[in-house]
C-alpha distance (Angstrom), angle and dihedral (degrees) to the residues before:
residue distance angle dihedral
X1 . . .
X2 3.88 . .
X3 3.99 90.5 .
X4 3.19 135.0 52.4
X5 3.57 128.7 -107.0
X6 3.82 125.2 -158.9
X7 3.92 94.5 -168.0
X8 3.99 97.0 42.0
X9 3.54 141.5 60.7
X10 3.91 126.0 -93.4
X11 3.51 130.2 -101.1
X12 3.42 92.9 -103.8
X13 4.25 99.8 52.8
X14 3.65 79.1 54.9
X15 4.02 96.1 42.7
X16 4.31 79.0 55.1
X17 3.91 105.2 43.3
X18 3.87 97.4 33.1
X19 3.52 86.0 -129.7
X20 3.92 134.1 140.0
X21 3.94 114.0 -143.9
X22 3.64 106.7 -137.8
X23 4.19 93.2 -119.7
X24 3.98 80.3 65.2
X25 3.38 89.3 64.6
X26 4.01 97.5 54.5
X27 3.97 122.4 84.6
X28 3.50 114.8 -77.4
X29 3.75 88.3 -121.3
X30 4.12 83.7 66.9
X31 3.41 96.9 40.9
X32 4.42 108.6 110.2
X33 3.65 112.7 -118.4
X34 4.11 129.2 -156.0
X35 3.75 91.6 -141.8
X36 3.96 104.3 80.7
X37 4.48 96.0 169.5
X38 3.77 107.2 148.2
X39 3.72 108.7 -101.2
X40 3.86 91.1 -152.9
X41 3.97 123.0 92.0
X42 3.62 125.2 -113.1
X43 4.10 88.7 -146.8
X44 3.85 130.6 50.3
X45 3.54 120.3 -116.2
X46 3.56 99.8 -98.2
X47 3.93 104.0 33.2
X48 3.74 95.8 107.6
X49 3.74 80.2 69.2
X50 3.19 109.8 32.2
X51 4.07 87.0 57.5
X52 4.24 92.1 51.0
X53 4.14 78.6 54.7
X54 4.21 91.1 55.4
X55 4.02 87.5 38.1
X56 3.94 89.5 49.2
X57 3.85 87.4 49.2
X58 3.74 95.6 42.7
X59 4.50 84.4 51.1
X60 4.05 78.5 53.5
X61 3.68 103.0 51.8
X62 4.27 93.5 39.4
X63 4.16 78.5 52.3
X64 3.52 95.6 50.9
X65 3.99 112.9 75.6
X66 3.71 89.7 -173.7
X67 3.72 96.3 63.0
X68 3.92 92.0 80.5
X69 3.76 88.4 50.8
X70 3.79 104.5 37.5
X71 4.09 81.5 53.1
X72 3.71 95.7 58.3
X73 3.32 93.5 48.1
X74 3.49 91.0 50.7
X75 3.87 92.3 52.3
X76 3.67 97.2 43.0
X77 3.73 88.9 40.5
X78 4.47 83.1 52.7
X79 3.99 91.6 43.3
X80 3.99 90.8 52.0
X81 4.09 90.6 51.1
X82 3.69 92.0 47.3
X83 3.85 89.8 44.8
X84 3.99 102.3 48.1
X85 3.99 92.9 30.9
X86 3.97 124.5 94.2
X87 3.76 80.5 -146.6
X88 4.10 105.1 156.2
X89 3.75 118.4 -152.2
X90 3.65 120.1 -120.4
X91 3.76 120.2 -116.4
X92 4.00 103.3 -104.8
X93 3.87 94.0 -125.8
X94 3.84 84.5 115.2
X95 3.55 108.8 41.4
X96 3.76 88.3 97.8
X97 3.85 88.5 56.9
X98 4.02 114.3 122.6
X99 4.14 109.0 -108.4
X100 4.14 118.9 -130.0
X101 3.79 109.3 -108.7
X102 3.11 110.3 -108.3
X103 4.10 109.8 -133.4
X104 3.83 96.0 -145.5
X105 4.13 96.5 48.0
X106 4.01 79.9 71.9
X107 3.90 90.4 46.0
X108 3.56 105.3 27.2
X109 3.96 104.1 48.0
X110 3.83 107.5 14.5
X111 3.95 87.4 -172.3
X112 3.76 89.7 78.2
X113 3.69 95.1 68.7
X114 3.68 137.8 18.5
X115 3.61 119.1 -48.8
X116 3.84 117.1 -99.6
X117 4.14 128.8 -134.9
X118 3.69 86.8 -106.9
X119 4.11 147.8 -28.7
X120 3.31 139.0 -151.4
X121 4.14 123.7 -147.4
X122 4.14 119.4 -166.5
X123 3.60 99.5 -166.8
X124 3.53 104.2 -177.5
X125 4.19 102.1 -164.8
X126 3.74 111.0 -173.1
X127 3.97 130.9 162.0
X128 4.13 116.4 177.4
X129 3.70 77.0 161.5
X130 4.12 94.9 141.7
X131 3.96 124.3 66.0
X132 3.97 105.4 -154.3
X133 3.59 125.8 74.7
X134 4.09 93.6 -118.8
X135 3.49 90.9 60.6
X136 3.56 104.2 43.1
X137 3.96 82.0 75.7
X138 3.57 95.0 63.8
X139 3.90 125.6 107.9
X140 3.75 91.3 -142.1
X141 4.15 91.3 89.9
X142 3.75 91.3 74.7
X143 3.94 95.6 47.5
X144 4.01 93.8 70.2
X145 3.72 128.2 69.9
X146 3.89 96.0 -34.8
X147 3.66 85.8 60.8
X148 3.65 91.9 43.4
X149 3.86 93.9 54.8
X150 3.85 92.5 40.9
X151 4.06 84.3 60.4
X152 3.51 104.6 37.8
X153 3.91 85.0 44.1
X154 4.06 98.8 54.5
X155 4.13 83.4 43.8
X156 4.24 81.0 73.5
X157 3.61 107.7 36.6
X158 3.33 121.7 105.1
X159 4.25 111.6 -134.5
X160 3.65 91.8 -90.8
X161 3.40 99.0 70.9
X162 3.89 129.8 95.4
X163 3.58 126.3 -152.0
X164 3.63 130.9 -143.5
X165 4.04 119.6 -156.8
X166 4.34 112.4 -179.0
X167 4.05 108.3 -179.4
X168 3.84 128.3 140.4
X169 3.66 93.4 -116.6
X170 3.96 118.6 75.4
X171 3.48 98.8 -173.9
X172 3.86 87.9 46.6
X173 3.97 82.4 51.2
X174 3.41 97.0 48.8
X175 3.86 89.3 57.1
X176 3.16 95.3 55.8
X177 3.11 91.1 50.5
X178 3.85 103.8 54.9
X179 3.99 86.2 44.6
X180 4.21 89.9 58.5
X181 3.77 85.8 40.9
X182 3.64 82.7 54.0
X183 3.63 90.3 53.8
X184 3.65 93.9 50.4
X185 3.87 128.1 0.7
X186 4.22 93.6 -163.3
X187 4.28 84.9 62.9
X188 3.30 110.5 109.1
X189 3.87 101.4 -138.4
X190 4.60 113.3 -161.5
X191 3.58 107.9 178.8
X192 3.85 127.5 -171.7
X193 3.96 132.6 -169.0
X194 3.89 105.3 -146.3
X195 3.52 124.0 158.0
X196 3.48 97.2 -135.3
X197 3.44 100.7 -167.4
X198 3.99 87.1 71.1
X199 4.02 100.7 27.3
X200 3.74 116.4 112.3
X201 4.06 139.8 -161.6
X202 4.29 86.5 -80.0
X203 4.21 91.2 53.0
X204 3.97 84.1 52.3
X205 3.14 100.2 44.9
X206 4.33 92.5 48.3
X207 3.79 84.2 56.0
X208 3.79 100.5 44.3
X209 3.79 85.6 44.8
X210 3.83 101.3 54.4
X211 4.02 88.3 46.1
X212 3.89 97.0 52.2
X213 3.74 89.7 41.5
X214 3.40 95.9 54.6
X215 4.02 93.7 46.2
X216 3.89 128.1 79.2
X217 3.42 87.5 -123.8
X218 3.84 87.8 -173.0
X219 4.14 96.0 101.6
X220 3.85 92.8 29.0
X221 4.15 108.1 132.0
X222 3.90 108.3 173.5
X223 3.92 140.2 -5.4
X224 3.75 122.1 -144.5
X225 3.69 127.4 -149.3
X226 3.88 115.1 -161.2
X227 4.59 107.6 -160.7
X228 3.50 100.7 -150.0
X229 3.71 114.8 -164.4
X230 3.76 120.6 -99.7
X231 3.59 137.4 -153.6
X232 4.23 126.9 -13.6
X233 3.90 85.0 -145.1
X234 4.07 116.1 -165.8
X235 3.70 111.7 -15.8
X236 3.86 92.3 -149.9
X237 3.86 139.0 122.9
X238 3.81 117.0 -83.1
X239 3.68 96.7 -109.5
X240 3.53 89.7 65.3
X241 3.52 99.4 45.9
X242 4.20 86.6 95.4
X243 3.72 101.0 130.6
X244 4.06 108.8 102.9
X245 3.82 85.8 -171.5
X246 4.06 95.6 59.1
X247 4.06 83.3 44.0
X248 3.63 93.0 58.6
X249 3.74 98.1 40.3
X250 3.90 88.7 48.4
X251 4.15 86.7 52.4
X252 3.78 95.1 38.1
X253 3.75 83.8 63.5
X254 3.72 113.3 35.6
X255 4.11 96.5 31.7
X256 3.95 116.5 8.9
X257 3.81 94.5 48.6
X258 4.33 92.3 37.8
X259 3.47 89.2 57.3
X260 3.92 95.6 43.5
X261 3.81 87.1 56.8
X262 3.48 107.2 40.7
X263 3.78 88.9 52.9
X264 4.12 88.3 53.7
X265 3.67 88.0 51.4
X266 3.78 95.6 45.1
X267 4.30 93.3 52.1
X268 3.83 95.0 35.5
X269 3.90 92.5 46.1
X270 3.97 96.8 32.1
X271 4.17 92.3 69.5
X272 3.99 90.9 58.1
X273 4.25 113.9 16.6
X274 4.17 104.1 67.8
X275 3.73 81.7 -153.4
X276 3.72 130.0 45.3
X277 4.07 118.8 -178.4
X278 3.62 122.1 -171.0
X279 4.33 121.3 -157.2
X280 4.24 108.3 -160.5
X281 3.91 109.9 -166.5
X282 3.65 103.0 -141.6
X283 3.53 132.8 177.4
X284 4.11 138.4 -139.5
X285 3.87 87.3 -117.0
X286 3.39 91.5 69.2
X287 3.95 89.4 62.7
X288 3.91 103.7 30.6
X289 3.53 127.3 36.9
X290 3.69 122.9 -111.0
X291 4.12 120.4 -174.5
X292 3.84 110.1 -106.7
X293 3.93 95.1 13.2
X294 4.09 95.9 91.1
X295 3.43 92.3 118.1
X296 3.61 98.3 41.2
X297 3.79 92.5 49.8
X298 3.93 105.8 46.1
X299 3.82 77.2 49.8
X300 3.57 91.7 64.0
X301 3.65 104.5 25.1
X302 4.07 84.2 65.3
X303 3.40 94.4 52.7
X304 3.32 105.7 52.7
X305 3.66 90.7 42.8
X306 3.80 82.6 57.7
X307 3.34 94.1 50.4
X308 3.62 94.3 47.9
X309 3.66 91.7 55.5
X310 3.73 88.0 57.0
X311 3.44 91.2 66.4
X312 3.76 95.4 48.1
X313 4.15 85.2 51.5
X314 4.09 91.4 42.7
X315 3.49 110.4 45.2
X316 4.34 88.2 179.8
X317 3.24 96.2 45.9
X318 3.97 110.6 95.2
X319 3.86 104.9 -143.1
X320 3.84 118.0 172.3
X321 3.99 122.8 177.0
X322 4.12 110.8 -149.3
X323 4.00 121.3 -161.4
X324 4.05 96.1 -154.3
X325 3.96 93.9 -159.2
X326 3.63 125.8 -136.1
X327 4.09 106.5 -10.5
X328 3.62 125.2 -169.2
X329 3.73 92.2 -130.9
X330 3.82 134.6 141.8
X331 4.33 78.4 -105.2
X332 3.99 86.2 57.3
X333 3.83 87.9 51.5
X334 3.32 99.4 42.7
X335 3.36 95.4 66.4
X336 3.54 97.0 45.3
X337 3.80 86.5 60.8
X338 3.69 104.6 34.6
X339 3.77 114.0 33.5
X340 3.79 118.9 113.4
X341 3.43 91.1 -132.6
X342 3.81 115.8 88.6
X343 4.05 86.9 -170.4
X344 4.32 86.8 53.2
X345 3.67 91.0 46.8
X346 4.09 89.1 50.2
X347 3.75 92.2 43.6
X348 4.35 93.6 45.3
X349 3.68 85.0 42.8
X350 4.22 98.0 51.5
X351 3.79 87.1 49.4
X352 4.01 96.1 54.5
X353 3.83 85.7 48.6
X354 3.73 90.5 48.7
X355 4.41 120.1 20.7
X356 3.71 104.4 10.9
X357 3.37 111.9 160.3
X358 3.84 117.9 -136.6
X359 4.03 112.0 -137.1
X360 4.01 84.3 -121.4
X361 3.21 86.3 60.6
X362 3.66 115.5 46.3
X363 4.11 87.4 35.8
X364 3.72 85.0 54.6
X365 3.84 85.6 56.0
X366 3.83 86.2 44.0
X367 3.95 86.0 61.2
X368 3.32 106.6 37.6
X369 4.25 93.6 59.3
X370 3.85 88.8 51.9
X371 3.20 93.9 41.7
X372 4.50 86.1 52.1
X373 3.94 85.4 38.2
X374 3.66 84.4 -160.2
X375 4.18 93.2 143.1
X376 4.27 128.3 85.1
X377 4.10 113.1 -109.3
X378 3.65 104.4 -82.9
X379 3.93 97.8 23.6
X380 3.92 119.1 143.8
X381 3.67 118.5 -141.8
X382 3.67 125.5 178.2
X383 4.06 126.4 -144.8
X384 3.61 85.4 -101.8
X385 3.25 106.5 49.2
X386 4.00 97.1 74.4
X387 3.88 96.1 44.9
């Protein structure tokens, strides 16, 4: 026999007696072997890269010299909570107690789990954060949250994933896109200058068809579409927001063309990504009012009203609405220079000196809630809220 057998006789005993031992006769899946190395692995299937992920984030944090600081702030900021609070501690009987999955761990932050066949990101990055025409030319609209998320975003794909930036500024784009590339080389970075003001469903539907056609689309499990805010529009009191024209620019803008994309990226995506997951930036203005920020506010009240009737109408489609605080942005600064209002300027100006938020920061925030998932389709939660 070609293997050898402990318990039986050789091949040659049984060349000589023209015999056939009786374990010769069994299955060769019964047969007893001398060779008794463990057939299972010592590694999973997918640690190689899931350990180049942790060494990429390790690079990060030794690269970041505001890691050490933002954690001791964090710690301090934890011991003064636990110090002032009547917080009482919960008996530990259910520590053992199995967690819910959350659905966007799996599609936020790949990393946590096993890595997948293949993903597929829509990171829509748009900044109409500037009101006159002169500065609507300037790169500077993709270097503030948009550029943030894009970042923070290609720090927790895995290298399937693909990456879609749409801004009115290429060379802003293009920026961006050499900083994710940065991040990680195996991204697949497709940028698109649109002025989205003027863009309608056929524009969308050109980009959204050149991506998927380009894509095995095969292994594809869930698209995300990142809302990023868009213009601050005239910072002025409401009797002298008379121009109709200025109104439906403002709207064209920051509703009529939001809702002409997201539905694009909902039908193109919906045929080949089992889950789609849609991120609304949002602001406090849209639920309190603030002197000199009508325009700005209805602008984002209806939006995230729209948005939180698409979760009503989509029941699988995970749609969250984040508030991002205080952001030093050209939008932050723009008010600070241009309101009417001497007393908003004062106020806007006393909180950059004091609580601005960095974009870091707040997207950080932004990342860490879907990555938790703990929040209802269609919920709004502000920076503050999760402190």
């Amino acid at each position: 026999m070609t293997m050898m057998d402990p318990w039986g006789v050789s091949h040659i005993e049984q060349e000589t007696d023209n015999t056939v031992d009786a374990e010769e006769k069994r299955p060769s899946g019964l047969k007893f072997e001398d060779n008794f190395t463990p057939t299972v692995r010592d590694t999973l299937p997918d640690s190689e890269q899931y350990l180049a992920i942790l060494e990429k984030k390790l690079r990060d944090i030794k690269n970041d010299p505001n890691v050490l600081r933002q954690l001791t702030e964090k710690k301090e900021a934890c011991m003064q909570n636990l110090l002032n609070s009547e917080f009482q501690f919960e008996e530990a009987d259910g520590l053992d107690s199995p967690l819910g999955q959350s659905q966007l761990l799996r599609t936020i932050l790949p990393q946590k789990q096993a890595l997948i066949k293949g993903e597929i990101v829509g990171l829509i990055d748009y900044d109409h954060l500037d009101s006159s025409e002169s500065e609507k030319e300037s790169d500077q609209s993709t270097e503030g949250i948009g550029r943030a998320i894009a970042l923070e975003i290609s720090r927790n794909l895995n290298q399937n994933s693909i990456i879609i930036l749409l801004a009115r500024s290429e060379s802003g784009l293009e920026q961006t896109k050499n900083l994710i590339q940065e991040v990680d080389k195996s991204l697949t970075v497709i940028t698109h200058d649109v002025d989205l003001a003027r863009a309608d469903r056929k524009t969308y539907e050109k980009i959204f068809d050149e991506v998927t056609t380009s894509v095995d689309t095969s292994g594809i499990e869930f698209g995300i579409i990142f809302h990023n805010a868009g213009s601050i529009g005239d910072v002025k009191q409401t009797l002298d927001l008379s121009d109709v024209r200025l109104w439906r620019d403002y709207f064209d803008l920051n509703l009529f063309s939001v809702a002409a994309l997201n539905a694009v990226f909902l039908q193109k995506l919906r045929p080949i990504a089992p889950q789609l997951v849609v991120v609304n930036i949002t602001s406090l203005c849209g639920r309190t009012p603030f002197k000199n920020l009508a325009m700005y506010g209805s602008g984002k009240a209806a939006r995230e009203l729209f948005f939180k009737v698409l979760a009503v109408e989509e029941p699988n489609i995970i749609v969250f609405n984040y508030s991002p605080g205080p952001v030093d942005t050209d939008m932050f600064n723009n008010i600070i220079e241009n309101a009417q209002s001497a007393e908003v300027q004062d106020s806007f100006k006393k909180v950059k000196e004091t609580s601005i938020l960095t974009t870091e920061q707040t997207v950080g925030k932004l990342i860490a809630i879907l990555e938790k998932g703990d929040f209802k389709s269609g919920d709004t939660v502000d920076y503050y809220d999760r402190i």
